[in-house]
N, C-alpha and C positions, 0 to 999 in steps of 0.2 A: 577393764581397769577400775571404772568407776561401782561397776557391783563388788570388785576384793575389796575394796575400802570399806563401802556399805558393810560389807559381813564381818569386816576386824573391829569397826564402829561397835556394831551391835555384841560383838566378843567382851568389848571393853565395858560397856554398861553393862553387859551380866555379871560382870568380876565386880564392879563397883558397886553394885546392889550386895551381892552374894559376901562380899567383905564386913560392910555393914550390919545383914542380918547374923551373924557368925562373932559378931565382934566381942560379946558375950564372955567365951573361951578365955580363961588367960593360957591356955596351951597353945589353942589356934592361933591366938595374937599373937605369940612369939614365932611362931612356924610363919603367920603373914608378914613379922616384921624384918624374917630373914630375908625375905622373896622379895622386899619391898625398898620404895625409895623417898624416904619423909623429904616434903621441898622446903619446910620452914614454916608454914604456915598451917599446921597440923591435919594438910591434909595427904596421906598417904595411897603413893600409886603404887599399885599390883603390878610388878614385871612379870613378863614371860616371854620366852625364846622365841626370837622372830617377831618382837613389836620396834625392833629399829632396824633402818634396813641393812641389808648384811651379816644378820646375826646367825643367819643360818647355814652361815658359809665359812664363818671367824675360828671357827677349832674351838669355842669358848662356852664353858657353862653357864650363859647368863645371867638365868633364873638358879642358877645352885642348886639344879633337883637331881644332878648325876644322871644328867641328860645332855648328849651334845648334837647341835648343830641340828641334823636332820632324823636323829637316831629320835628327837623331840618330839612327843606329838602335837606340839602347837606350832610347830614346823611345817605341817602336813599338808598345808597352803600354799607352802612360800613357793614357786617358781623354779628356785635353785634344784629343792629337792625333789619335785613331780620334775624337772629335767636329768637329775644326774638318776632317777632309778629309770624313765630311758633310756639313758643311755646306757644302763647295764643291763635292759631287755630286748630295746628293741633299738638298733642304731639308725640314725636317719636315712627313711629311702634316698634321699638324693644323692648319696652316695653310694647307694646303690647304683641306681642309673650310670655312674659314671662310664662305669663298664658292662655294655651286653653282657660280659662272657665272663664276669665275675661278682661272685657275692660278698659282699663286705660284713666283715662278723669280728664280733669281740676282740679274738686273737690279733687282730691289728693295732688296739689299741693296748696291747697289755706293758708297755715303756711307758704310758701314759696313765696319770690318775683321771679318772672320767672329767673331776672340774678342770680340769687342764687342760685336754683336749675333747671340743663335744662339738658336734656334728650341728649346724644351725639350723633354726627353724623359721618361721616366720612368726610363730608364737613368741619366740625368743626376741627375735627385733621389736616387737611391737610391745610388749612386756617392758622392754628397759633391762633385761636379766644382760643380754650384750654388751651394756654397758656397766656391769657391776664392778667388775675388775679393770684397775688403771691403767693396765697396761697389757696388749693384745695384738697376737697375730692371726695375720687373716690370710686364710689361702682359698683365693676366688677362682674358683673353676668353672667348667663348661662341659657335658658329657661328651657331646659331641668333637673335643678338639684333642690332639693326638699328645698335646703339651700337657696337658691336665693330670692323666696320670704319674706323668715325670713327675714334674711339683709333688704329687700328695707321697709317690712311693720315697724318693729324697729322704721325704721327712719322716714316713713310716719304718723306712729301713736304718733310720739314725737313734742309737741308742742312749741318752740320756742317763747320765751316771748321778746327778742331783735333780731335785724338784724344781722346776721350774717359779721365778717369783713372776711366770706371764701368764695369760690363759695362751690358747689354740683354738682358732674354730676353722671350721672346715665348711666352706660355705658354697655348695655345689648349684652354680645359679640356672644353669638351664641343663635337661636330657638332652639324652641322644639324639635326637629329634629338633631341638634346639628349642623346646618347648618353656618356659620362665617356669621356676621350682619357687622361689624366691621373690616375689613382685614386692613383699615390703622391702628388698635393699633399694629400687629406687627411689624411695623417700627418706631413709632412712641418714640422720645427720644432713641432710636436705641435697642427697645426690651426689653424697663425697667419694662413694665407692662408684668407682664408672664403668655403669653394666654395659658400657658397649665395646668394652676393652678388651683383648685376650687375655687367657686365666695368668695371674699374676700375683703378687706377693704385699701385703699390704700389713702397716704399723701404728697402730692407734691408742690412744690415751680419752680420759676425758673430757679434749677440746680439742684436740689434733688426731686426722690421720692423713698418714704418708702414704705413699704408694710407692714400691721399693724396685721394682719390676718385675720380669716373664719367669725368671729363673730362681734359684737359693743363689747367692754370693758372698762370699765372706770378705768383700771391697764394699758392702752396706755403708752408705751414710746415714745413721741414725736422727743426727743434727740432735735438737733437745727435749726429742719426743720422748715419755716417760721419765721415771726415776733413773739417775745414772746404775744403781745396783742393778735395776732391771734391762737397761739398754746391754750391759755387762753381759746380761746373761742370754741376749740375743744374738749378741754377736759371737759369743760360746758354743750358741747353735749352728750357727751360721758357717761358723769356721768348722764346727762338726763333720756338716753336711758339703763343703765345698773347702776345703784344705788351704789356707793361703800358698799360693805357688814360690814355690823353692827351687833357682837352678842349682843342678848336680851335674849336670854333662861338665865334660872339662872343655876350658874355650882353649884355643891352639892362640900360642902368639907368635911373635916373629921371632921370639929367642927360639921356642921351640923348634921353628922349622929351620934355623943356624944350628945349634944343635942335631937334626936328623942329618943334616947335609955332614956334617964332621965324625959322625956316625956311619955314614955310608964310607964314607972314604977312608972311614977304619977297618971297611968291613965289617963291620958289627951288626949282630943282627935287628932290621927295624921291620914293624909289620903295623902302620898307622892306616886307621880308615878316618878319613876326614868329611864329613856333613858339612856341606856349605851353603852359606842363606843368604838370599838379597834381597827378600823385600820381605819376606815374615815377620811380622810384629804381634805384638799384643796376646789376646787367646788363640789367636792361630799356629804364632811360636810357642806358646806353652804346649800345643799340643802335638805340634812336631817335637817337640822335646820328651813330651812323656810318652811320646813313638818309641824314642830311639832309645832312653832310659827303660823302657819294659823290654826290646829285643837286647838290648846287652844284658840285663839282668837272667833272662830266659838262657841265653849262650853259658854263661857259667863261668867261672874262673876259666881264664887264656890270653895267651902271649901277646893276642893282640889288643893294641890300643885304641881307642875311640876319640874321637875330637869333634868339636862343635867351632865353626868358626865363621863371623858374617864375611863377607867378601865387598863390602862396599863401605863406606862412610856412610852414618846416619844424614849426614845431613848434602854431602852429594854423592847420588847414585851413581855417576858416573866416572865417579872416581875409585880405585881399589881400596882397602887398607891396608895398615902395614905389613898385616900378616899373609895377605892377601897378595902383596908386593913382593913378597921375597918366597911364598910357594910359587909364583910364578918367576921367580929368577933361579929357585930350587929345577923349576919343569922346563928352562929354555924357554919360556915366553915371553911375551910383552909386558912390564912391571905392569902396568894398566889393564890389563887384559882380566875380565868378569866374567866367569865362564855360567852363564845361564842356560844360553842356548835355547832359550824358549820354553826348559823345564822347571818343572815342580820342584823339584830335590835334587841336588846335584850332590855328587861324591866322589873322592880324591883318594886312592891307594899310594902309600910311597913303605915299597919294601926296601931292602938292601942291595938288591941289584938291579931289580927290576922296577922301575916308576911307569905307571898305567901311561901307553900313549894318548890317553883321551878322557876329561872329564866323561864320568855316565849319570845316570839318575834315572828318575822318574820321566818319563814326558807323556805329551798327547798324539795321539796319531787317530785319522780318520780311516774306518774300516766299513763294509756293509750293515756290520754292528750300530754304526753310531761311533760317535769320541770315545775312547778308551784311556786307561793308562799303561802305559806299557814302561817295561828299562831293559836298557840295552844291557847285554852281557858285559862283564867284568873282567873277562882275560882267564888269567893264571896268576892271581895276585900271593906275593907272599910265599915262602916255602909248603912243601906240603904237609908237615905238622900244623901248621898255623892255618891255612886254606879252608880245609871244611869248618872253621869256627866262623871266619867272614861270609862263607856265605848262610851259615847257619843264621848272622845276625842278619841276614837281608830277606831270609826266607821267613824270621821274626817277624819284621819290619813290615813284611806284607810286599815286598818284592818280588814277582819272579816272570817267569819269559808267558807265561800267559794274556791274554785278551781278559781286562775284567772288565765290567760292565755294570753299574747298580751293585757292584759288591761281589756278581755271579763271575765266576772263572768259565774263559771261553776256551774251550781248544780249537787249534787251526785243521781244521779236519775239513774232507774231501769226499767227497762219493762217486766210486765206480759201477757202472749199470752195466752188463751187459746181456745177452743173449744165449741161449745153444741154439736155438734155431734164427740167425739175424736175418731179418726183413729185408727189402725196399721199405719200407715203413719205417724202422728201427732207425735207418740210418738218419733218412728224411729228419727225424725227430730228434736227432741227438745233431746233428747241422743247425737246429733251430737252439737248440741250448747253449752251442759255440757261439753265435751271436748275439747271444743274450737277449732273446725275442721273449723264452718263457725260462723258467727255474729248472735244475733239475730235479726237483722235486715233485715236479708236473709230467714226468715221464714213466713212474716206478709202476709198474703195471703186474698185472698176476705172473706173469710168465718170465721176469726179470729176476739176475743174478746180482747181489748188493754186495760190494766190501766199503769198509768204513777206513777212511787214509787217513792217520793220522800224520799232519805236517810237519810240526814242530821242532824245533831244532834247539839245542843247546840244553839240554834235558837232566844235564849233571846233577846228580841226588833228587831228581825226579823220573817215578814211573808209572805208564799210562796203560790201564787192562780196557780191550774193549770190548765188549760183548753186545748181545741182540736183546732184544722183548718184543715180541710176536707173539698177539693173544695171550698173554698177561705170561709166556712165558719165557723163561730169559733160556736163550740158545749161545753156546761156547764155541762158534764159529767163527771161522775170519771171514770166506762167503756164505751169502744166505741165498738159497735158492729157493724161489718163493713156488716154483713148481710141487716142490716137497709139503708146500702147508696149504690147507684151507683158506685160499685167502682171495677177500671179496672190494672191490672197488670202495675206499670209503677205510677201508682198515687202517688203523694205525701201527707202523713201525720205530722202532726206537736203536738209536747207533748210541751207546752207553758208555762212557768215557769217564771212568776210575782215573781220578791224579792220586798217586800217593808220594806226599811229603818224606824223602826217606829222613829227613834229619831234622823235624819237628814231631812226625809220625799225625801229623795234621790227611785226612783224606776229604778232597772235594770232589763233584762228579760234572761232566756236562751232557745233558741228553740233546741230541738232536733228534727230533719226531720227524717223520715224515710219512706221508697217506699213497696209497693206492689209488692209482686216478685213471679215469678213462682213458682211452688215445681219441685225440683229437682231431677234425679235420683237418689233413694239410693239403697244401695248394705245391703241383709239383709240376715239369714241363712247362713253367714259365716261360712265354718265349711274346714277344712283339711282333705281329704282322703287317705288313707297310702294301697295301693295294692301291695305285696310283693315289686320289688325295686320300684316304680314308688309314687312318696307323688304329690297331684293334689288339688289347691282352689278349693272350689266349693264356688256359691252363686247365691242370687237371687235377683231382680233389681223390686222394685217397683217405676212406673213412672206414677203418673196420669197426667200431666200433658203432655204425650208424646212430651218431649225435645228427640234430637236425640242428641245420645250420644253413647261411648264405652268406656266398660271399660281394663283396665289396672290392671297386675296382678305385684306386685313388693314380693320378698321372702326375709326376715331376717333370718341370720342363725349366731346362738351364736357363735363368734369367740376368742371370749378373755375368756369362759368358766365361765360365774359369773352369768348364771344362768337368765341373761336377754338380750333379743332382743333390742336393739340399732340401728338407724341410725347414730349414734354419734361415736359408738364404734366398731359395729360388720361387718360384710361382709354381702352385701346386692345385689343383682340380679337388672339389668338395667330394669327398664318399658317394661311389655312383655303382646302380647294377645298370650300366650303360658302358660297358665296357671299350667305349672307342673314342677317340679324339681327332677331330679335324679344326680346320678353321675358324667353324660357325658354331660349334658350340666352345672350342678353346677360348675366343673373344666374349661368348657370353658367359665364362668362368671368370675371365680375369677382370670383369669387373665386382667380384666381389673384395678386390685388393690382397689377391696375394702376392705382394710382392712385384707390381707391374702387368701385364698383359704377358701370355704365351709366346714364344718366339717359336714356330712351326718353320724356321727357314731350315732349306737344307744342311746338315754337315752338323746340324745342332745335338745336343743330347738329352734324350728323355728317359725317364723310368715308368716303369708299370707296378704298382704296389699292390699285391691282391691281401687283405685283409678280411679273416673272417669269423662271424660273430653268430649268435645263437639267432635265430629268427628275432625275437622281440626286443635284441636289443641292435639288432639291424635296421629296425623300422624305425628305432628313437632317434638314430644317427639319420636316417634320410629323410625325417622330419623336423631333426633341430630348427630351429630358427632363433630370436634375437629374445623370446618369451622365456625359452628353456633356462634354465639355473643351468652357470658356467660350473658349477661342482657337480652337477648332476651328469653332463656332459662327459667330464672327465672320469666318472665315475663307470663312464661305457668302456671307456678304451681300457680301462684295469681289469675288466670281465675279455679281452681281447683270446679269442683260441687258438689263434694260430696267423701267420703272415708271410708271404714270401715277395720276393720280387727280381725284377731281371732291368740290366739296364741295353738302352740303343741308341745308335746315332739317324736322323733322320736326312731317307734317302734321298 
């Protein structure tokens, strides 16, 4: 800063020499006295473009030489204009970085004049250029954060129909990496912008800045930051990019639903779908709202009607409302009665003859998946002209009989294994699946027969194709008979499951993968031998596919006396290739506290649990002790191959 001073210093004494020797001319004089500005005291200063600040920014011909701004070449210093021809060559990396996997180029800014919107530098903060214009939005990003390009794309995709009286910067503080792009914003107005915040939205003037928050909103509080023309014109933005919300659903009252009831008993025809809310407020019910206003919009003109209605008092939930109070004296229920149920969404059909016996909606249910949402079927609602429009609106809506999961549509689907030539083996291993010891997944072997079952019930205006990929190629089979293909332990197979939406024309898929795996050892002829004191497992280990393995012998012994063997409940012997149990080493088991001491009395009942595992992770289990990591531990028994057991009463 202090050398651009120096060098417009020295501009200014060569004008002032250069005036004086020239002075001579009466042509030149009047040409210096156009350019010029007499103070009174006859002595005459030289203007030119760019010797007060802002000139080069102002749209104005200063000096009167039919020169403007930075088109000047006394301009050719100023900051403004070595930034804004950046910004028409080369746009700031940092906004680059935003995105790996995108490069940011001109065309992004073409809604925008470069001084309008310019990409910040650190040359710029420290310059004072940042602060030229009184009034300024600042979009503080982070490359790394998934919010970041929300924010910039908002406002790149917002089309601006007048010039803005704000700047725009775009101030990308750290890469991907999370590396600081920008280390003079933390000095900058002495720490006002807070780099340790997530990318957010900020409003600043000459002496004030705001920090607005994470998102664009058109509910901004400006308060008295800037010129009111200018706050005007943010808020213009504002509401560009984020729409003040407007409800359109119609709300149900109770006249309404007096009205259906005198309807029906005219027999007249009624086809109302009713949306009902208890506890949604704020942008949560806006956005069940602009849910249900895009699937009506999507359905199209039809007979049936839509309603929006809360079911509770705002101020006690546990009271109905009125509208609330008489669809429930409409449905034979209890005036009081808030039909939630535990669900998300709930909704209410009332045709002309037929009134749904059961609120339905959206709920949760726990599956192997994890929490899903699911909704229960809706009957036969409505005559059937009007029918496929409601469920048209449901299948909008994002409703239907599937398991979603993260957004993914699950089918309820099944897998049948079998054989042409079945084992002792086969059986052994598909008895271990019924108990849920391994997966079926963990059984599909080169010489097995696959059909894919699809479950699913209530499937109206949905259809499901299923087909194979084996070896990257899709087979049009119901079974697949893996004898017929190349197929090596370790392969992967795919049961491919086409939904098609027939009255959206919407199609999702769901694959289920599954591999080719060895057969395992199993432990078979489980039986207990009882020789006066001495009780011994016995068993026998079929293994075709000779996996090397040892097994592990674990002893349950009825300790709470109820007549059943428990891991849960009873006293149990640590993993042993010592496959026997007597009195002298039972008593020095049970003091490791499982559960009390062994009861070897007669008439008792014990188990033999044969468990078995790869050699190396055999040895980890008969070495645990108290050093071992408890997760490392449990991390053995999920590598577990296989397990069987037999229960006895002790003779």
């Amino acid at each position: 800063m202090d050398k651009l001073i120096s060098v417009l210093l020295c501009i200014l004494l060569t004008t002032f020499s250069l005036a004086g020797c020239l002075g001579d001319s009466d042509n030149e004089a009047s040409e210096d006295t156009e350019n010029s500005e007499n103070t009174g005291n006859n002595e005459t200063i030289i203007l030119f473009e760019g010797d007060q600040a802002g000139e080069c920014s102002d749209g104005a011909d200063n000096d009167r030489d039919g020169l403007f701004d930075c088109d000047d070449p006394n301009c050719a210093g100023s900051p403004t204009c070595k930034i804004s021809e950046e910004n028409t060559t080369n746009l700031d990396e940092n906004t680059t970085n935003l995105d790996e996997n995108t490069t940011q180029t001109g065309d992004e800014y073409s809604d925008f004049d470069d001084e309008i919107m310019v990409n910040l530098t650190n040359d710029m903060i420290t310059s004072g250029y940042m602060d030229e214009a009184n009034c300024n939005l600042l979009l503080f990003l982070q490359g790394w954060s998934a919010e970041s390009p929300i924010i910039k794309n908002n406002l790149f995709q917002t089309n601006l129909t007048n010039a803005p009286n704000y700047r725009i910067w775009i101030a990308t503080y750290e890469d991907v990496d999370g590396s600081v792009l920008l280390p003079a914003l933390y000095d900058w107005r002495n720490g006002e912008v807070d780099t340790t915040l997530q990318p957010g939205i900020y409003v600043f003037d000459d002496d004030e800045v705001s920090y607005l928050g994470g998102e664009f909103s058109s509910d901004f509080d400006l308060g008295n930051i800037c010129l009111p023309s200018q706050r005007d014109g943010l808020t213009n933005l504002f509401e560009l990019i984020d729409p003040p919300f407007i409800w359109s659903l119609p709300i149900l009252t109770a006249e309404d639903v007096q009205r259906f009831n005198q309807s029906r008993n005219s027999n007249e025809s009624l086809c109302e779908v009713i949306m009902l809310n208890s506890y949604y407020t704020g942008d949560d019910l806006e956005e069940l709202h602009d849910y249900a206003i895009t699937a009506i919009n999507r359905v199209g003109e039809s007979n049936v009607n839509f309603w929006f209605m809360n079911s509770t008092h705002e101020e006690n939930s546990e009271v109905s409302s009125d509208a609330m109070a008489q669809l429930n004296f409409f449905n034979d229920a209890h005036l009081n009665y808030i039909p939630n149920q535990g669900r998300d969404e709930v909704f209410f059909i009332i045709d002309t003859f037929n009134t749904s016996d059961n609120y339905f909606g959206l709920y949760d249910e726990y599956t192997e998946f994890g929490w899903h949402h699911n909704y229960d079927g809706i009957g036969e609602p409505c005559n059937p002209d009007d029918r496929e429009d409601i469920y048209r609106f449901f299948h909008e809506y994002g409703l239907h009989p599937f398991f979603t999961l993260d957004g993914q549509i699950i089918v309820n689907a099944s897998l049948d294994i079998s054989y042409k030539n079945n084992t002792e083996y086969n059986v052994l291993e598909q008895s271990i699946v019924d108990n849920y010891i391994i997966t079926i997944g963990d059984i599909i072997h080169t010489d097995s027969t696959l059909m894919c079952l699809i479950n699913e019930e209530n499937l109206e205006y949905y259809k499901i194709t299923q087909t194979w990929i084996i070896n990257n190629q899709t087979v049009q089979e119901e079974f697949l008979d893996l004898n017929e293909y190349n197929m090596s332990v370790g392969d992967s197979i795919t049961c491919t499951m086409q939904i098609e939406d027939l009255l959206t024309n919407r199609v999702f898929t769901d694959n289920w993968e599954l591999n080719i795996s060895k057969r395992r050892p199993v432990a078979h002829n489980v039986e207990i031998i009882q020789e006066k004191d001495l009780i011994t497992c016995d068993f026998k280990i079929l293994n075709p596919d000779n996996i090397d393995y040892v097994p592990l012998v674990t002893w349950i012994v009825d300790s709470n006396d109820d007549g059943i063997t428990s891991f849960d409940w009873d006293w149990y012997s640590n993993p042993s290739t010592n496959y026997t149990l007597n009195e002298t080493n039972a008593a020095q088991i049970g003091e490791n506290d499982h559960f009390g001491l062994a009861n070897l009395s007669q008439g008792n009942h014990i188990s033999c649990v044969v468990e078995i595992f790869s050699p190396e992770d055999a040895i980890s289990i008969l070495e645990y002790d108290s050093d071992t990591s408890i997760y490392e531990y449990d991390e053995l028994w999920t590598r577990l191959l296989s397990t069987n057991e037999v229960e006895g009463i002790i003779e």
